[in-house]
Jmol script that loads the backbone (N, CA, C; Angstrom):
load data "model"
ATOM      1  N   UNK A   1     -24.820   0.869 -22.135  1.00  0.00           N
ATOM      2  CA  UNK A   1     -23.778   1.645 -21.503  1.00  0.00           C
ATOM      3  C   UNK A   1     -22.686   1.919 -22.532  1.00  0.00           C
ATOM      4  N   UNK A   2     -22.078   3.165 -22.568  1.00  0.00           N
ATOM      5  CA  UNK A   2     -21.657   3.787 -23.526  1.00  0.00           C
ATOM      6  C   UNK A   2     -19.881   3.631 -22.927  1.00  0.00           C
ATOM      7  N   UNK A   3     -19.010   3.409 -24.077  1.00  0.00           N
ATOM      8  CA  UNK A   3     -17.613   3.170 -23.612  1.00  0.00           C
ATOM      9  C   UNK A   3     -17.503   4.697 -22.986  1.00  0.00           C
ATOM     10  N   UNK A   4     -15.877   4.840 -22.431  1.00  0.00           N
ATOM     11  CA  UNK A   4     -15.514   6.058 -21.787  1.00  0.00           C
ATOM     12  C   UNK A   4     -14.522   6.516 -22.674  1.00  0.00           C
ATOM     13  N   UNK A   5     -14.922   8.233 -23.402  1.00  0.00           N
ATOM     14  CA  UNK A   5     -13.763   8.352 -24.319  1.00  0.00           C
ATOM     15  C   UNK A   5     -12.490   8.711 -23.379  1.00  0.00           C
ATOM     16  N   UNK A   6     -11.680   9.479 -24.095  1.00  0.00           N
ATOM     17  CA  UNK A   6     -10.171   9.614 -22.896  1.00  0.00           C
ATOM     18  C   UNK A   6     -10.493  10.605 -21.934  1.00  0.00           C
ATOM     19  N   UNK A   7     -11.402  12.103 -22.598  1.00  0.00           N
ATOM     20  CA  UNK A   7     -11.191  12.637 -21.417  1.00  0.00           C
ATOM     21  C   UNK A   7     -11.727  12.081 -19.631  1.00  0.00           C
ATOM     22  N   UNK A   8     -12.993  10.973 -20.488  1.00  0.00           N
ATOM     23  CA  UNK A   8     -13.709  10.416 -19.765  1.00  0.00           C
ATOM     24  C   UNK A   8     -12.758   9.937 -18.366  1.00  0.00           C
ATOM     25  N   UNK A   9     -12.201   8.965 -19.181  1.00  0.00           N
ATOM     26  CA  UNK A   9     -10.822   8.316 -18.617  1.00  0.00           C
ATOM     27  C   UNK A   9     -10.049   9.174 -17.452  1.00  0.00           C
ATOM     28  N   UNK A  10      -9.382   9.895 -18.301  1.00  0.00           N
ATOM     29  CA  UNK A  10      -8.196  10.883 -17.563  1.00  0.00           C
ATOM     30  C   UNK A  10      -9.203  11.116 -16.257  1.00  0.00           C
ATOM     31  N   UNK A  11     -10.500  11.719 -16.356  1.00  0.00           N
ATOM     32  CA  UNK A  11     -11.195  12.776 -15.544  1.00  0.00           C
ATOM     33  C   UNK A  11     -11.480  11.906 -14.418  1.00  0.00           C
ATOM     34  N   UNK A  12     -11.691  10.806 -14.653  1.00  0.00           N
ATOM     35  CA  UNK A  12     -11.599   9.042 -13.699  1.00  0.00           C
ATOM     36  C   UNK A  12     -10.535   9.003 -12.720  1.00  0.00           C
ATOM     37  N   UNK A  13      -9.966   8.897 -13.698  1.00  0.00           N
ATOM     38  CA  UNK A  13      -8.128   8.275 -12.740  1.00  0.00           C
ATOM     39  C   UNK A  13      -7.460   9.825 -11.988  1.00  0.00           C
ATOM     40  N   UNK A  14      -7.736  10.469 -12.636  1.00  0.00           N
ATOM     41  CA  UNK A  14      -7.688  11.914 -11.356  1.00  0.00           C
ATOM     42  C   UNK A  14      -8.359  11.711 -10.286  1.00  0.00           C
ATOM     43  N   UNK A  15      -9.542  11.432 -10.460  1.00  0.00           N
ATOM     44  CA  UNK A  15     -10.838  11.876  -9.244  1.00  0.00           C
ATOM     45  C   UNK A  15     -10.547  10.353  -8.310  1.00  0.00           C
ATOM     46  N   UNK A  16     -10.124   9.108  -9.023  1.00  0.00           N
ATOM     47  CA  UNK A  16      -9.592   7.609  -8.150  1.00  0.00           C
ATOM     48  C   UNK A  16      -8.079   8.279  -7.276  1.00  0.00           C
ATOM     49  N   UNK A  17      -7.380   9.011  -7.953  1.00  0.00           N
ATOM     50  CA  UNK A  17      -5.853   9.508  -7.252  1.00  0.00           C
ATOM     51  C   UNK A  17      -5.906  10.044  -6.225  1.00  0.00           C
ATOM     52  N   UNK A  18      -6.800  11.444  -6.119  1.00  0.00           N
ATOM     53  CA  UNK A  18      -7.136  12.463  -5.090  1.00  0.00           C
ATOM     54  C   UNK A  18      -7.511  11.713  -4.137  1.00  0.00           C
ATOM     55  N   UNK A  19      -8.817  10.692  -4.403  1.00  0.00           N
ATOM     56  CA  UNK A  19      -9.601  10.380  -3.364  1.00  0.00           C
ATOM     57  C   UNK A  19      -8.552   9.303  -2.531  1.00  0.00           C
ATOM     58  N   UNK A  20      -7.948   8.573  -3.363  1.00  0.00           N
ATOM     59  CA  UNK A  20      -6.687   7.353  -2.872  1.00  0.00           C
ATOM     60  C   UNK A  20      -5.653   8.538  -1.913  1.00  0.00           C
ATOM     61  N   UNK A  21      -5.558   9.686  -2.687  1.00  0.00           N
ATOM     62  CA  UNK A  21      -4.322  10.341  -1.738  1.00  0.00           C
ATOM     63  C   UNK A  21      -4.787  10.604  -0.264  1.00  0.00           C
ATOM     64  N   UNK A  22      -6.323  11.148  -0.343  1.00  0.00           N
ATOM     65  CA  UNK A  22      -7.297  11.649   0.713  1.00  0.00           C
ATOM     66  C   UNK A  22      -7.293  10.651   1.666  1.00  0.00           C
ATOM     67  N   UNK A  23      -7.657   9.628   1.581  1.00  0.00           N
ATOM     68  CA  UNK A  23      -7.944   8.469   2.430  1.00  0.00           C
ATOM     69  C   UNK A  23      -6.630   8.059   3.306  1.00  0.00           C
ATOM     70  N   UNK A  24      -5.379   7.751   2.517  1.00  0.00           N
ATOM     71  CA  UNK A  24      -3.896   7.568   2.605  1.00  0.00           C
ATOM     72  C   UNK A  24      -3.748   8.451   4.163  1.00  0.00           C
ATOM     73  N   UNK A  25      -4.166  10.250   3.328  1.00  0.00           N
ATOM     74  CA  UNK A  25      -3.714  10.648   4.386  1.00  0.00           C
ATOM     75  C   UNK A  25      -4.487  10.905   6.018  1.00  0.00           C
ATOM     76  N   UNK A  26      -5.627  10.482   5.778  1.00  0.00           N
ATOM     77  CA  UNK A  26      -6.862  10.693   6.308  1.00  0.00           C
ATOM     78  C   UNK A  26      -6.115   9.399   7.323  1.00  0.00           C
ATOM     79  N   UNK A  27      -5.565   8.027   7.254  1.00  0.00           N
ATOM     80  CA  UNK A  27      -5.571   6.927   7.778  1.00  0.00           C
ATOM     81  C   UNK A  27      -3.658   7.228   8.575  1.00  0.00           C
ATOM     82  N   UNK A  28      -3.016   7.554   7.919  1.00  0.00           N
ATOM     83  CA  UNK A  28      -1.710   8.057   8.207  1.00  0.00           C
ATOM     84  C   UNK A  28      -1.661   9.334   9.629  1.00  0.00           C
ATOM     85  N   UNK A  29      -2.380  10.038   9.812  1.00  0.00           N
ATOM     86  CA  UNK A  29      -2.628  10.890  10.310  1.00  0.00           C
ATOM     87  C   UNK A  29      -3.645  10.155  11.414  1.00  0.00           C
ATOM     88  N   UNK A  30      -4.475   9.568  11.412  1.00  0.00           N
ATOM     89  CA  UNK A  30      -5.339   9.190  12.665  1.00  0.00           C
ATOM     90  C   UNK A  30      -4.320   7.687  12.983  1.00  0.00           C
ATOM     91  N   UNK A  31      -3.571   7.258  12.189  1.00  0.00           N
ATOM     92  CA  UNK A  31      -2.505   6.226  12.838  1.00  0.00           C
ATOM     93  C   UNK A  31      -1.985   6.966  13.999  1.00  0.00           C
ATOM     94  N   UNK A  32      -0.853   7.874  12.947  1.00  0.00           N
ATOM     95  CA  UNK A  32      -0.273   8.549  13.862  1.00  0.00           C
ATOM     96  C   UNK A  32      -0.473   9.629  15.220  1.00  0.00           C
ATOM     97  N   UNK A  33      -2.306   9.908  15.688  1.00  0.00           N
ATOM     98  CA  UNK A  33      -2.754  10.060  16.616  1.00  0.00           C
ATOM     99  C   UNK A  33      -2.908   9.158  17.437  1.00  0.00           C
ATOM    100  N   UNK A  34      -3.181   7.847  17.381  1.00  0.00           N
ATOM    101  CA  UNK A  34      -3.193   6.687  17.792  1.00  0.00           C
ATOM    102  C   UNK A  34      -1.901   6.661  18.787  1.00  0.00           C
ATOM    103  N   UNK A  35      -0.684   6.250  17.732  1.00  0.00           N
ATOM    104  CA  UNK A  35       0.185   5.827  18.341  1.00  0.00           C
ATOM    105  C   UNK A  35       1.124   6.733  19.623  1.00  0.00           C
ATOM    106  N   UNK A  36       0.744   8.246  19.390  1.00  0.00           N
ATOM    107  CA  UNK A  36       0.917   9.322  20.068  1.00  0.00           C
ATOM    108  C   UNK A  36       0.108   9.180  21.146  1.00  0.00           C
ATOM    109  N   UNK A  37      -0.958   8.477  21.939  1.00  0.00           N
ATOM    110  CA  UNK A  37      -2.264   8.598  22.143  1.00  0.00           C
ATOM    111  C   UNK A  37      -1.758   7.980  23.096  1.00  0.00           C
ATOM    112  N   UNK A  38      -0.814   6.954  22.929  1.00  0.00           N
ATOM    113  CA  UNK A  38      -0.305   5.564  23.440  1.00  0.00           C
ATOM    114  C   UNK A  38      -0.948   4.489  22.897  1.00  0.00           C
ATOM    115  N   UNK A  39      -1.947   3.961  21.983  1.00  0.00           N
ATOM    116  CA  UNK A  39      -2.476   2.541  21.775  1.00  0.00           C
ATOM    117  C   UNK A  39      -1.724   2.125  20.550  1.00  0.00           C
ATOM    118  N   UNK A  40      -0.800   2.371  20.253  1.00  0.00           N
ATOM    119  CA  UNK A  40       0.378   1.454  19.410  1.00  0.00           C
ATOM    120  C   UNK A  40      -0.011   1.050  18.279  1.00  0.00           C
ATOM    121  N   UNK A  41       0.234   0.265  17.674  1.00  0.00           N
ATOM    122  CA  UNK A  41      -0.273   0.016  16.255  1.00  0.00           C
ATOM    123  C   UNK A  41      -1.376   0.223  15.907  1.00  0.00           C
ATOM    124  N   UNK A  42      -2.739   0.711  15.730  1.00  0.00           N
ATOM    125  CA  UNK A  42      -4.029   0.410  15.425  1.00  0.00           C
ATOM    126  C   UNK A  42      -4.295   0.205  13.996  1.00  0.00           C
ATOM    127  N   UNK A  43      -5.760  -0.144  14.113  1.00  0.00           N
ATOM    128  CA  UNK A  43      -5.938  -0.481  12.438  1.00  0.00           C
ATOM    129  C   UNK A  43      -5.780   0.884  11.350  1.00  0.00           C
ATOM    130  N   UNK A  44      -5.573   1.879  12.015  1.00  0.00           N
ATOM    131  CA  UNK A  44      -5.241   3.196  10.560  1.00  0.00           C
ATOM    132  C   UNK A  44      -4.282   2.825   9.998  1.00  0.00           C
ATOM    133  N   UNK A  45      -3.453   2.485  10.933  1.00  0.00           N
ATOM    134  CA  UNK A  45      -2.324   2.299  10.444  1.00  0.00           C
ATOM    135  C   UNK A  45      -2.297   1.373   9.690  1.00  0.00           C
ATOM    136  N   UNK A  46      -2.770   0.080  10.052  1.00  0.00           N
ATOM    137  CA  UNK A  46      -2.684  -1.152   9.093  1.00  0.00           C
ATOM    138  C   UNK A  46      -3.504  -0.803   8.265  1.00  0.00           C
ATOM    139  N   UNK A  47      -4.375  -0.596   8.346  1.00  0.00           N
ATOM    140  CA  UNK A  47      -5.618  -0.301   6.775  1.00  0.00           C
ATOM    141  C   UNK A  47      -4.066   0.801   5.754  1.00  0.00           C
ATOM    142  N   UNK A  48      -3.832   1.758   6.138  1.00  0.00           N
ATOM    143  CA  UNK A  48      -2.488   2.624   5.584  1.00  0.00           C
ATOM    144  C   UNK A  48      -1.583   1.375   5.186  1.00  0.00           C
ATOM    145  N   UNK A  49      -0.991   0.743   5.842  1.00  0.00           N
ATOM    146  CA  UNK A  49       0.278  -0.086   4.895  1.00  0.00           C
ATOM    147  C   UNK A  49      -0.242  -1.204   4.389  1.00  0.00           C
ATOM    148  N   UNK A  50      -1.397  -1.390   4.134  1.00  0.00           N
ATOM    149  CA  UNK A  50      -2.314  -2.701   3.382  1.00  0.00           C
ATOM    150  C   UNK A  50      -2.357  -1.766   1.966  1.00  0.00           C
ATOM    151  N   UNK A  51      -3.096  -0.742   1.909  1.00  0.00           N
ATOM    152  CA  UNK A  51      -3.250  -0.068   1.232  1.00  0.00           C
ATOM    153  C   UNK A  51      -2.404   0.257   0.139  1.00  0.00           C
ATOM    154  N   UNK A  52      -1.297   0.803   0.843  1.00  0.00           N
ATOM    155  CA  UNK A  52       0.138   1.351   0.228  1.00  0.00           C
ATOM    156  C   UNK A  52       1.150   0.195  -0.476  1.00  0.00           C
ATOM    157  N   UNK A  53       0.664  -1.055   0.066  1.00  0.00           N
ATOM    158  CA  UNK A  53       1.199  -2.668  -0.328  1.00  0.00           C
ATOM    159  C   UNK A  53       0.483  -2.634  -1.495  1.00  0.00           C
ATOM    160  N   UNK A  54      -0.654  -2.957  -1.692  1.00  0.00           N
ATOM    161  CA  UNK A  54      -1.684  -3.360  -2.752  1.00  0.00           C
ATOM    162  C   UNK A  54      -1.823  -2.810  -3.880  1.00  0.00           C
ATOM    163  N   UNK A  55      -0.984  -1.056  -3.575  1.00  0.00           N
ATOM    164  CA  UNK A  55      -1.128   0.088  -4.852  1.00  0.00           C
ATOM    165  C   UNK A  55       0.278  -0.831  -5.327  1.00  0.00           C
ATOM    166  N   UNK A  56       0.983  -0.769  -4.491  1.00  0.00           N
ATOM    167  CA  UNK A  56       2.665  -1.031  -5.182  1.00  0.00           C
ATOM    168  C   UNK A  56       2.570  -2.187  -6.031  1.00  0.00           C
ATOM    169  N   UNK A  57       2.200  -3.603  -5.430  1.00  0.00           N
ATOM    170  CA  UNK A  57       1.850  -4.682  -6.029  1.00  0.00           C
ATOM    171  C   UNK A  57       1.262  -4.572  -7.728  1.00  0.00           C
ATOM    172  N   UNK A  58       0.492  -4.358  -7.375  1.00  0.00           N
ATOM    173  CA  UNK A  58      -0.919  -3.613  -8.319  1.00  0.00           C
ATOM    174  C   UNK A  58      -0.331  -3.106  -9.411  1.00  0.00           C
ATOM    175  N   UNK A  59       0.763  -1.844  -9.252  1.00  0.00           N
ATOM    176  CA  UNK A  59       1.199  -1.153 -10.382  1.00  0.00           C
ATOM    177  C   UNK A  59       2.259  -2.410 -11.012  1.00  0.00           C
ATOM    178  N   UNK A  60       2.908  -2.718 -10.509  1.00  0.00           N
ATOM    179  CA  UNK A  60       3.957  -3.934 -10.621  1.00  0.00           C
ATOM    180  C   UNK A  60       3.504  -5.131 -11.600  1.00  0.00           C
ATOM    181  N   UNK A  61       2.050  -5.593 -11.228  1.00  0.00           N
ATOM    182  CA  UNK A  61       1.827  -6.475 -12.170  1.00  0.00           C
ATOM    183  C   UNK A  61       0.998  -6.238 -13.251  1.00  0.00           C
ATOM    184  N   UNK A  62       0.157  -4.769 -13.418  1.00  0.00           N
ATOM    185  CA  UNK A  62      -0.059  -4.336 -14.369  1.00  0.00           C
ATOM    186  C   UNK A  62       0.540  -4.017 -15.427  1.00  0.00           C
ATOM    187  N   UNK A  63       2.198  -3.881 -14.804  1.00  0.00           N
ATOM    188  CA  UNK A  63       3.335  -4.045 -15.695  1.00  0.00           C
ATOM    189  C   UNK A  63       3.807  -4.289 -16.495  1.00  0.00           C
ATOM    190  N   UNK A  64       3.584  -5.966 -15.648  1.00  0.00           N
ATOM    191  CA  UNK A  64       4.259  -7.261 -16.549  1.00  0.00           C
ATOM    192  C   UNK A  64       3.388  -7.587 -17.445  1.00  0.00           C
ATOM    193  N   UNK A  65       1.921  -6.945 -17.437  1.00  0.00           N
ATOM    194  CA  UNK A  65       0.918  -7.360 -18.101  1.00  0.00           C
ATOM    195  C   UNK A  65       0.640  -6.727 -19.261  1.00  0.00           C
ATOM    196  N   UNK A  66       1.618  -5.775 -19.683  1.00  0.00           N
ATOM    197  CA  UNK A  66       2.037  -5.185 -20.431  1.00  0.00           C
ATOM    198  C   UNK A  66       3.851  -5.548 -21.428  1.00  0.00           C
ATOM    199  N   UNK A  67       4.236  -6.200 -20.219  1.00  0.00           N
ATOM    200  CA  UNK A  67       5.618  -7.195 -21.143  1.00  0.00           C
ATOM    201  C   UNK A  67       6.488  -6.137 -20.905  1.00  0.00           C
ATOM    202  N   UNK A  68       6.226  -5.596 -19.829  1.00  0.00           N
ATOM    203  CA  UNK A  68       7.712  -5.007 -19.214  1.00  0.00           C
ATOM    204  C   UNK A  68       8.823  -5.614 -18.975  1.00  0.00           C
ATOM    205  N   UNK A  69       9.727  -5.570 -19.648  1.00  0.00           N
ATOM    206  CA  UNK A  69      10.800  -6.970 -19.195  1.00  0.00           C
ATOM    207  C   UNK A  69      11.468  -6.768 -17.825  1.00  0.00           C
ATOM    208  N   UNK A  70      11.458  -4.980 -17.092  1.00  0.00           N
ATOM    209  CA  UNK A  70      12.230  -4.503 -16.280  1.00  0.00           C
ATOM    210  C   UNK A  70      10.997  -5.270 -14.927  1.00  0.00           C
ATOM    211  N   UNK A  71      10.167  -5.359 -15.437  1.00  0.00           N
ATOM    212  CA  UNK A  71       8.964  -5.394 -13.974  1.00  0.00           C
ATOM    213  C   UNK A  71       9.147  -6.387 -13.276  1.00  0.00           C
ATOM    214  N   UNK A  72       8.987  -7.406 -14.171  1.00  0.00           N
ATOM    215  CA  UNK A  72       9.135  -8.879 -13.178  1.00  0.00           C
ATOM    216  C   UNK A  72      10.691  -8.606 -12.228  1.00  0.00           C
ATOM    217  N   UNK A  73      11.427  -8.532 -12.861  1.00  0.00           N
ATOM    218  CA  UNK A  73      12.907  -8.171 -11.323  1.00  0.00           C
ATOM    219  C   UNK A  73      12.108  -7.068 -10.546  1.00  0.00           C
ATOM    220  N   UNK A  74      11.634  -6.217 -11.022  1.00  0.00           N
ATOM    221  CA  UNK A  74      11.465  -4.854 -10.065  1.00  0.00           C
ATOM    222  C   UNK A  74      10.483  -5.369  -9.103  1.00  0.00           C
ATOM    223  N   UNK A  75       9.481  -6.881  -9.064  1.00  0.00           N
ATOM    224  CA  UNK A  75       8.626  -7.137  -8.494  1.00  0.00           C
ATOM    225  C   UNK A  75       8.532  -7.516  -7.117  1.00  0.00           C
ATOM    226  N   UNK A  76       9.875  -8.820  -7.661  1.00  0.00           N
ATOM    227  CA  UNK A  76      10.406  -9.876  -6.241  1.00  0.00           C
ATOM    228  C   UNK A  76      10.980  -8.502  -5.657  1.00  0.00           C
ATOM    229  N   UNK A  77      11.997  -7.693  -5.872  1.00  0.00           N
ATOM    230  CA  UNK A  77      12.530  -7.326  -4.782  1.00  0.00           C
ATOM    231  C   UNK A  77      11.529  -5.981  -3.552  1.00  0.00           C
ATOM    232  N   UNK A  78      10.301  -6.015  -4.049  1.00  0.00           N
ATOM    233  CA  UNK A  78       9.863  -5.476  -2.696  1.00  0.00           C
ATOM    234  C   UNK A  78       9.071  -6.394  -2.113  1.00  0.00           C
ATOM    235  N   UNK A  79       8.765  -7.726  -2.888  1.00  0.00           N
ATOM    236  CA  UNK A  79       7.910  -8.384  -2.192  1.00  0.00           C
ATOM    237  C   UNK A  79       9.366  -9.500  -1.347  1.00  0.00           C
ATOM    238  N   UNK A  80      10.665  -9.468  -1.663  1.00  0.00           N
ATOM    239  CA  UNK A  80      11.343  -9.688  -0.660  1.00  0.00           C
ATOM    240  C   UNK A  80      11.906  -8.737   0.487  1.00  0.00           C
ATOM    241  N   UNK A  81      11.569  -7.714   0.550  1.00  0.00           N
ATOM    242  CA  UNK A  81      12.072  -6.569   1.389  1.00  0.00           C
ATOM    243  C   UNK A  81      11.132  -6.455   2.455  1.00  0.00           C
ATOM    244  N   UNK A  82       9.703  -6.538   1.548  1.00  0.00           N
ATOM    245  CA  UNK A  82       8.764  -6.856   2.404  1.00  0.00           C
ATOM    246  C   UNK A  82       8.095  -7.895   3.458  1.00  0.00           C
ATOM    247  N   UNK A  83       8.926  -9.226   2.801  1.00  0.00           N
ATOM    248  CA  UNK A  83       8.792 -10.478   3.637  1.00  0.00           C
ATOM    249  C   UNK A  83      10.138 -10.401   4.757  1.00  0.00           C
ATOM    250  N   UNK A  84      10.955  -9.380   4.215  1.00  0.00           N
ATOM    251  CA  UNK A  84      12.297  -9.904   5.274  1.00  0.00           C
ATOM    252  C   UNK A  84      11.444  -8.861   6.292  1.00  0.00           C
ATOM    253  N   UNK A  85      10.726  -8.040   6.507  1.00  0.00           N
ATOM    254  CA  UNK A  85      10.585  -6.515   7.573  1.00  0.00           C
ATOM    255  C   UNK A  85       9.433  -7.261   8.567  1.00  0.00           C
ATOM    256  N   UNK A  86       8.526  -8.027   7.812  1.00  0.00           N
ATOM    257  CA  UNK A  86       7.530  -9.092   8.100  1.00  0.00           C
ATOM    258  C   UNK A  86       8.080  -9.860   9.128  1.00  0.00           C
ATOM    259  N   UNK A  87       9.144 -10.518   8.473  1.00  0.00           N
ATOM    260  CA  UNK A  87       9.930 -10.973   9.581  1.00  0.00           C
ATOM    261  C   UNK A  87      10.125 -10.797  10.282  1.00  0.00           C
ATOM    262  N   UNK A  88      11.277  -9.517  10.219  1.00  0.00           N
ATOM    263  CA  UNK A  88      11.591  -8.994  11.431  1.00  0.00           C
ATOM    264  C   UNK A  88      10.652  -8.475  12.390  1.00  0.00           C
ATOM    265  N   UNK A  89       9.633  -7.308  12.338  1.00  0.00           N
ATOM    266  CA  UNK A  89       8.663  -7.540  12.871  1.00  0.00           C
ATOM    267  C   UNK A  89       7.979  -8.946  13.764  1.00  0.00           C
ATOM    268  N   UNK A  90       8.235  -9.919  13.068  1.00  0.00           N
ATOM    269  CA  UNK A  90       7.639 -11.159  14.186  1.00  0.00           C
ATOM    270  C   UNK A  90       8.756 -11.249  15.183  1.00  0.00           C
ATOM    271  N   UNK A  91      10.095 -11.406  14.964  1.00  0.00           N
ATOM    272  CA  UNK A  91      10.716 -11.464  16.030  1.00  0.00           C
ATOM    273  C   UNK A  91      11.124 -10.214  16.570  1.00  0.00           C
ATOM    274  N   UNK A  92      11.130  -9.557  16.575  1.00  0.00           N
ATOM    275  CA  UNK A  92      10.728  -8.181  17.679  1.00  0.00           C
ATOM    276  C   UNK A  92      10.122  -8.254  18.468  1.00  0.00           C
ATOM    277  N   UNK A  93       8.529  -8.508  17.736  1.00  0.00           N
ATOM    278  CA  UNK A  93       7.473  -8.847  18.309  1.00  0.00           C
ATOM    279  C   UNK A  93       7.576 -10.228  19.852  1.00  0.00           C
ATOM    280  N   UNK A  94       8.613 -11.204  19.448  1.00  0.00           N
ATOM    281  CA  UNK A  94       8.625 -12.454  20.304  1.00  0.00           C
ATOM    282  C   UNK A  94       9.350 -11.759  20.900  1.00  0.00           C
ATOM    283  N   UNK A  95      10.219 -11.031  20.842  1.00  0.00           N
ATOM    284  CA  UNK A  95      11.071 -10.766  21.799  1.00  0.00           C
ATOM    285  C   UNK A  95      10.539  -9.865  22.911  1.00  0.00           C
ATOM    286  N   UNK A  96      10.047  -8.953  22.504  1.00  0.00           N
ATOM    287  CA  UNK A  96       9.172  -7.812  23.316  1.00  0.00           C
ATOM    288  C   UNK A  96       8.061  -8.262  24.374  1.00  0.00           C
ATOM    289  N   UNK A  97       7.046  -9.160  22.895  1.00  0.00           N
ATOM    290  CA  UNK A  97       5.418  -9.820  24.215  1.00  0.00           C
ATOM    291  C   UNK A  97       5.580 -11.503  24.558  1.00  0.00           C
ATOM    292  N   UNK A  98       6.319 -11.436  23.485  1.00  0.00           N
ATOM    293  CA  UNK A  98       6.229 -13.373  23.480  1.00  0.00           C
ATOM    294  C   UNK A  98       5.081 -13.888  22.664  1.00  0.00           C
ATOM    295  N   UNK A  99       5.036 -14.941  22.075  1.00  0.00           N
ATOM    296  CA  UNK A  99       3.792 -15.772  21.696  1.00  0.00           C
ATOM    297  C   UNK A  99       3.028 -16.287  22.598  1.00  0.00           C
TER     298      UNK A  99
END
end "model"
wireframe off; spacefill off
backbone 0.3
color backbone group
């Protein structure tokens, strides 16, 4: 198996983007039929913000893996923004159905 020269590359990470954008919106869009529908959260939706978590993460520590000095701060603060909404979400949640 033969390495990939750049255009190889580039012609890759285009055709991974489109298809990542496709899906995104493909799952965003049948969420948001869902929740219009009346059945409230469903999995489009969660498969959508799992998704959209994992790219962010992802770019973040590919980062540091590079010796970004800005990345590591830029890291914690969505994975604390994200644990405080987490949060909140659970108690909403208790408040609304209960445990």
């Amino acid at each position: 198996m033969k390495k990939m020269d750049e255009m190889e590359k580039v012609i890759t990470l285009k055709s991974i983007r489109v298809s990542w954008i496709l899906i995104a919106m493909f799952l965003f869009g049948w969420g948001i039929k869902n929740y219009i529908d009346g059945f409230g959260q469903t999995l489009p939706m969660e498969l959508f913000s799992f998704q959209v978590v994992i790219v962010l993460i992802s770019k973040y520590i590919y980062m540091m893996k590079v010796d970004d000095k800005d990345s590591k701060g830029n890291l914690i603060k969505p994975i604390i923004v994200t644990l405080f909404l987490l949060l909140l979400g659970c108690i909403i949640y208790y408040f609304m159905i209960g445990f």
